[in-house]
C-alpha positions, 0 to 999 in steps of 0.5 A: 200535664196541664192546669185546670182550664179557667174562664174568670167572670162574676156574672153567674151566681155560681162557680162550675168545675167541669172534669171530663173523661175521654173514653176508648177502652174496651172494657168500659162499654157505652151502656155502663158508662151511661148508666153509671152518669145517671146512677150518679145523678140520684145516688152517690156518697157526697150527694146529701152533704154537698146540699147541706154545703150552702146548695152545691151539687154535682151532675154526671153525663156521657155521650158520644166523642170521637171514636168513643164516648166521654164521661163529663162530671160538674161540680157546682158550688154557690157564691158565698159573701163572705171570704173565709166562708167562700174559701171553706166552701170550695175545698169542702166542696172540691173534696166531696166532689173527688169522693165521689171518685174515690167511693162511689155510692151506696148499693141501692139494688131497687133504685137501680132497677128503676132508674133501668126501667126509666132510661130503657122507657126514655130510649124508646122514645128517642129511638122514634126520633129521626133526629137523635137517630142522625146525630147518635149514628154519625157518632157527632160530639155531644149526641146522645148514646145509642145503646143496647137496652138487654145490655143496660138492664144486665149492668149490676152495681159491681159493674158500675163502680169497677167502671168508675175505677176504670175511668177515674184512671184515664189519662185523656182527660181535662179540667174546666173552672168557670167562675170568681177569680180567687185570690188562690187557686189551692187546686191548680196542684191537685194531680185530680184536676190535671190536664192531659188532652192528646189531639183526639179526632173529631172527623169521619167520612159521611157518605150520602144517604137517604134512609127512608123508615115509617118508625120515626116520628119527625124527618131529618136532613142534613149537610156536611160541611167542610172549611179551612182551619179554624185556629183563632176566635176570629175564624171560630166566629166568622164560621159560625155566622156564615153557618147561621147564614147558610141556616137562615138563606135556607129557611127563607127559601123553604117559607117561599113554599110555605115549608119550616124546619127547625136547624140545629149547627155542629161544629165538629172539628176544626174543619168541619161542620154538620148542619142538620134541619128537623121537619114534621112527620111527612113534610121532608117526604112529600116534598123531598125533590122541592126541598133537595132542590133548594138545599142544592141551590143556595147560592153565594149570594142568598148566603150574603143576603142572610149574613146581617140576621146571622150577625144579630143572631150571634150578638145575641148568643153572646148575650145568652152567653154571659147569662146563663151558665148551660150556654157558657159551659157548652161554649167552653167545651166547644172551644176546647175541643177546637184548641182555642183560647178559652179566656176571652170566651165573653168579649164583645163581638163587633163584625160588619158584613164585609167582613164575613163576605170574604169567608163564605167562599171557605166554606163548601158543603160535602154531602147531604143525607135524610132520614125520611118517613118512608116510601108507600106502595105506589111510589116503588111502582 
């Protein structure tokens, strides 16, 4: 067992306590375990008092991880001037945030049911988004839950806080604290913040595919991506921007043609990326050979062409980084899932573009695969 991961900073005017939950059983099914992340949200026993303590809160979600979900909850606490005040208000937070564990919510059936109809509503406009639909079926880390929505409007409140139970016994789990340095760190001995993260994986072959469907209301494509071994900051970034790059030399080459695309990088594990590119309705389909010509075609040195943006473009996600806690959150998590030291998560980067040519040859894509609008009558002739 393990601390609780810290990452020490004073540029937030907040402190967060992330704990996360791997989940693999079987008796917790995807559709309770996301409606109980958003019955939470709205209704659970610290919600009110954790407001009356100087505006802290908590936000619950789930989503995709490895060959299951996992369950995130995030104590926020505000920045108190006062010393004796600010030590007060993190205990009495940490001990509203653990109740919840413990207690749950008050039974509230009508708002239950709403909160059904509400996700049920928002589902079925995801599902007409060819993105969501990539990113939930190739099961990629942090993509949102595809689920059964008969299956959700059945879970009762007795569901839920049974599920609860069965996740707050989970062994595969971490703790996060990003924030002020306190002078004591009362929770480092709380079993409730204990650290015990087996290897878990984050892999999974990808075969090409071409899925073409009139129902959705975008285009997607996407390329896999496999390197070596990222096993330090300094490979983490120079993957990326080499990544970035890869994002940008095809960005430009499709501008050529008067195409655009909007490119979104994963980085899935320690050896492996998914980069995927979200067009208009029609514009993958009607121009899908020009389009998989090019993204077949990029070469090295289109890449090296589009290091020095990337390098701007990862100097600026730095900046982004250090001020806003969303964007920091997600770098730490991202960081822990790959293993790496997360304690110099805001140091100044400084890369030349000679520094990052070497690695593009680590760096070879696997297989593509789309989500187009569809094939229209004359073209199966």
């Amino acid at each position: 067992m393990n601390n609780i991961k810290k990452i020490f900073t004073n540029e937030f005017g907040q402190k967060v306590i992330i704990k996360r939950f791997y989940i693999d059983d079987e008796n917790i099914s995807k559709e309770r375990l996301f409606l109980l992340a958003r019955f939470l949200n709205i209704n659970n026993v610290s919600l009110k008092k954790l407001y009356k303590l100087n505006g802290s809160s908590t936000f619950f979600k789930a989503y995709n991880y490895s060959n299951g979900y996992a369950f995130e909850a995030r104590l926020f606490v505000n920045n108190q001037s006062n010393f004796l005040l600010k030590s007060y208000t993190l205990k009495k937070a940490i001990k509203l945030f653990k109740d919840i564990f413990e207690k749950g919510f008050e039974k509230d059936e009508p708002l239950l049911t709403r909160l059904k109809n509400e996700i049920v509503d928002e589902h079925n406009s995801y599902k007409m988004d060819s993105f969501f639909f990539m990113e939930s079926n190739l099961n990629l880390p942090y993509s949102k839950i595809d689920f059964d929505d008969n299956n959700l409007k059945n879970v009762s409140t007795s569901d839920l806080l049974n599920t609860l139970s069965l996740i707050n016994k989970r062994e595969c789990q971490e703790s996060i604290y990003i924030g002020q340095k306190e002078n004591k760190f009362f929770f480092d001995d709380d079993l409730f913040f204990k650290s015990k993260r087996q290897v878990l994986p984050l892999d999974y072959n990808i075969i090409d595919n071409i899925t073409y469907n009139y129902d959705f209301e975008n285009e997607t494509l996407a390329n896999a991506y496999t390197f070596k071994s990222i096993e330090n900051m300094d490979d983490f970034y120079k993957t990326y921007v080499i990544l970035k790059a890869i994002c940008n030399a095809f960005e430009n080459a499709l501008a050529d043609f008067l195409l655009k695309c909007h490119s979104t990088i994963r980085i899935i594990s320690k050896n492996k990326a998914v980069i995927l590119y979200k067009f208009d309705l029609g514009n993958l389909y009607k121009n899908s050979s020009r389009i998989i010509a090019i993204n077949n075609e990029i070469s090295k040195e289109d890449i090296e062409k589009s290091i020095s943006d990337s390098i701007r473009s990862l100097k600026l996600s730095q900046i982004s980084l250090n001020s806003d806690l969303s964007t920091a959150i997600k770098r730490a998590l991202l960081l822990c899932d790959l293993d790496l030291n997360i304690d110099n998560i805001f140091a100044d980067i400084s890369y030349l573009t000679d520094d990052i040519y070497q690695k593009i040859d680590d760096i070879k894509k696997v297989n593509s695969f789309a989500i187009m609008k569809g094939r229209e009558e004359d073209d199966k002739e």
